[in-house]
C-alpha positions in Angstrom: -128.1 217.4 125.9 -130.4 220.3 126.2 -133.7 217.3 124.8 -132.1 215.2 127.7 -132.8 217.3 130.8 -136.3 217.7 130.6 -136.9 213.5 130.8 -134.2 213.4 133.2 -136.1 215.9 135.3 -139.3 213.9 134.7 -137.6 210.7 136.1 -136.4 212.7 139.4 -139.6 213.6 140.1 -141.5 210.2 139.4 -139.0 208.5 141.6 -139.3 211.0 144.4 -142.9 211.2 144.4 -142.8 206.8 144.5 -140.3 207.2 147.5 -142.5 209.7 149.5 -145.2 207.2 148.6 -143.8 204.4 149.8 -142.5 205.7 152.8 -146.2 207.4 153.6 -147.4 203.7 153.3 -144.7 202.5 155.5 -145.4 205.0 158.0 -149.1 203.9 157.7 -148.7 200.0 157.7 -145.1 198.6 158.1 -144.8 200.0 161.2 -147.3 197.5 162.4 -145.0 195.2 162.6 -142.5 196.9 165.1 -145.4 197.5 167.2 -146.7 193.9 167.9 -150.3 194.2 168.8 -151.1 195.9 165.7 -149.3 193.3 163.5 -151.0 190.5 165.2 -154.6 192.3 165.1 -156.9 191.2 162.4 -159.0 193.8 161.0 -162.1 194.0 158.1 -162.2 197.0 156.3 -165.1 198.3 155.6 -165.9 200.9 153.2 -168.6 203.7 154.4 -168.2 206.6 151.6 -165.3 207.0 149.3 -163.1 209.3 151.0 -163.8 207.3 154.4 -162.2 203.6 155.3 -163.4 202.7 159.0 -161.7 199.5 160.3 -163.1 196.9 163.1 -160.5 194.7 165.1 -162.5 191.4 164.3 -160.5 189.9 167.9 -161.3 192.7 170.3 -158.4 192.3 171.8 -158.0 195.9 172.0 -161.1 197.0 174.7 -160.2 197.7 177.8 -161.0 194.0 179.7 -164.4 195.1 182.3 -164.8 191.4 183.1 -165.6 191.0 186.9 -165.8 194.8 187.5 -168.7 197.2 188.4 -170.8 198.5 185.8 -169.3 202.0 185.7 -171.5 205.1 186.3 -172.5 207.0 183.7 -175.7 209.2 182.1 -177.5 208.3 179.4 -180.1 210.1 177.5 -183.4 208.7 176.3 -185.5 209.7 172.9 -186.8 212.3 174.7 -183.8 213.4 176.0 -184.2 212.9 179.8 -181.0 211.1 181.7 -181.1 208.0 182.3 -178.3 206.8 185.0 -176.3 203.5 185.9 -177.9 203.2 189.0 -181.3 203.3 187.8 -180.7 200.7 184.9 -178.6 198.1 187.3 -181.0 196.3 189.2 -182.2 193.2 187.4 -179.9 190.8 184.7 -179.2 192.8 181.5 -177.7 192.8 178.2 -176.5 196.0 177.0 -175.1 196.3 173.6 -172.9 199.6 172.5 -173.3 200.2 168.5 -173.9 202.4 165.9 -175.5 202.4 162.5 -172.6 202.5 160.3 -170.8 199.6 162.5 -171.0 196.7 159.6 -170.3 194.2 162.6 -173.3 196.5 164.5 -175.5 196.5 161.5 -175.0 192.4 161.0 -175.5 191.6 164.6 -178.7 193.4 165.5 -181.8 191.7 164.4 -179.8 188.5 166.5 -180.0 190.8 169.4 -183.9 191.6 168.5 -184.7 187.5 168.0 -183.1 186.5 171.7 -184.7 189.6 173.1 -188.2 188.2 171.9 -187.4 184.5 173.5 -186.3 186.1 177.0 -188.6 187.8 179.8 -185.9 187.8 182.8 -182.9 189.7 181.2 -183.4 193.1 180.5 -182.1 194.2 177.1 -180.5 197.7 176.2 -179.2 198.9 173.6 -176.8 202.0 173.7 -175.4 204.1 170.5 -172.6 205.7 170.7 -173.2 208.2 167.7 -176.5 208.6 166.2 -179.1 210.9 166.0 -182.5 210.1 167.6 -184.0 209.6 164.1 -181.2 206.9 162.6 -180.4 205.3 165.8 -184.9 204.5 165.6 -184.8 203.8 162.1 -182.1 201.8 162.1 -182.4 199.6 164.7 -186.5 199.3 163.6 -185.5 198.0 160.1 -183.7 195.1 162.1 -186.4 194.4 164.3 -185.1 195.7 167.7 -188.2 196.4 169.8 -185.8 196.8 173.7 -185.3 200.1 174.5 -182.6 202.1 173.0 -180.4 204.4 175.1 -177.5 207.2 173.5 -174.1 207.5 175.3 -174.0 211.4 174.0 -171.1 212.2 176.5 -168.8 209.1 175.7 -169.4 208.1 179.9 -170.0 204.0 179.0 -167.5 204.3 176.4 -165.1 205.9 178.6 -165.8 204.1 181.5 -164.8 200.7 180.2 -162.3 201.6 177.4 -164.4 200.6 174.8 -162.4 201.6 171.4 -163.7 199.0 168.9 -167.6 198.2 168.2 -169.8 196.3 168.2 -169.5 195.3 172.3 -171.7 193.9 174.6 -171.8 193.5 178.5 -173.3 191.2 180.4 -174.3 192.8 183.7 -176.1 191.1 187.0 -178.7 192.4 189.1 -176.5 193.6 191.8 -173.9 195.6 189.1 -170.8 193.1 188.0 -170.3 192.9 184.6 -169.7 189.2 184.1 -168.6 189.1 180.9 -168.1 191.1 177.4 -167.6 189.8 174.1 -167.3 191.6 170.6 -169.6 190.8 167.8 -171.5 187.7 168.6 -174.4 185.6 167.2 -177.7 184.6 168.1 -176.6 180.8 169.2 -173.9 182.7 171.2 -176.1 185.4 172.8 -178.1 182.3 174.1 -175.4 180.8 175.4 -174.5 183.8 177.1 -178.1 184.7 178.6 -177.6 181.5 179.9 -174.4 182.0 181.7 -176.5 185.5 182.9 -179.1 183.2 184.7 -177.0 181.1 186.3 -174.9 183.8 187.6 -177.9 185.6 188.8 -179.4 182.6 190.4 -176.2 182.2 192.5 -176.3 185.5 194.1 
């Protein structure tokens, strides 16, 4: 009897440790399924060091919908650090694209952005990071050919402003401030299409 207890103790505490386990996961991922949107949202994993997992809804249904509305105010800083406002960027047809460096969808996306950029002379291209430092937001976006100018959201106001929670995102915004539409990640066949749509919004107005 004595031999017994020991195993009998190790068999407890195997079990209980798989119970807490499996409830954790629950807690973490069955739960999705009470909570509907998060069931029916597809996401890619993507793996950025090994302690960290950052997911991407690959939908977007989760942004805040900006379609038809104003392009909200906000401050921006350049390389140098001086502001850059709304006002003084609205004003003529742009694209601006929110990203960062360790954004897979970001990363996979930009030299598209840098190719339509280089075919187009009437739609003003912006790019704005949410997160890096001067240095990786410059190298980064260099290695992938981006030559438009590159603006940093340091205090979250574009982010804020249209409810922007999953990355890449990119607005399409006419001369006189509406953002007519916004799409998650995107190709360069797409983007075309899309500058297109720009134009003949902005020859309508």
């Amino acid at each position: 009897m004595n031999v017994a207890r020991p195993r009998l103790l190790v068999g407890s505490l195997v079990g209980a440790v798989l119970v807490i386990g499996g409830f954790a996961w629950v807690q973490a991922n069955g739960d999705s399924d009470a909570q509907g949107e998060r069931a029916d949202t597809e996401f890619d994993a993507v793996l950025d060091d090994p302690q960290t997992v950052v997911t991407f809804p690959t939908d977007g249904l989760i942004n805040g919908e900006v379609s038809g509305e104003p392009f909200p105010p906000a401050v921006f800083l350049d390389r140098d650090d001086n502001e850059i406002t709304s006002a003084e960027l609205v004003g003529e047809p742009m694209v601006v694209n929110l990203w960062y460096s360790t954004c897979a969808p970001c990363a996979k996306e930009l030299p598209d952005f840098a190719e339509v950029d280089r075919e187009v002379d009437d739609v003003r291209f912006v790019g704005v990071n949410t997160l890096d430092s001067v240095e990786e937001m410059e190298r980064f976006a260099s290695e992938r050919g981006v030559e438009y100018e590159l603006l940093r959201d340091r205090y979250a106001e574009l982010v804020d402003g249209i409810g922007a929670v999953a990355f890449p995102i990119t607005l399409f915004v006419t001369s006189d401030g509406t953002i007519l539409e916004q799409t998650g990640p995107i190709d360069a066949d797409e983007l075309r299409e899309r500058v297109a749509e720009l134009r003949t919004a902005e020859s309508a107005l």
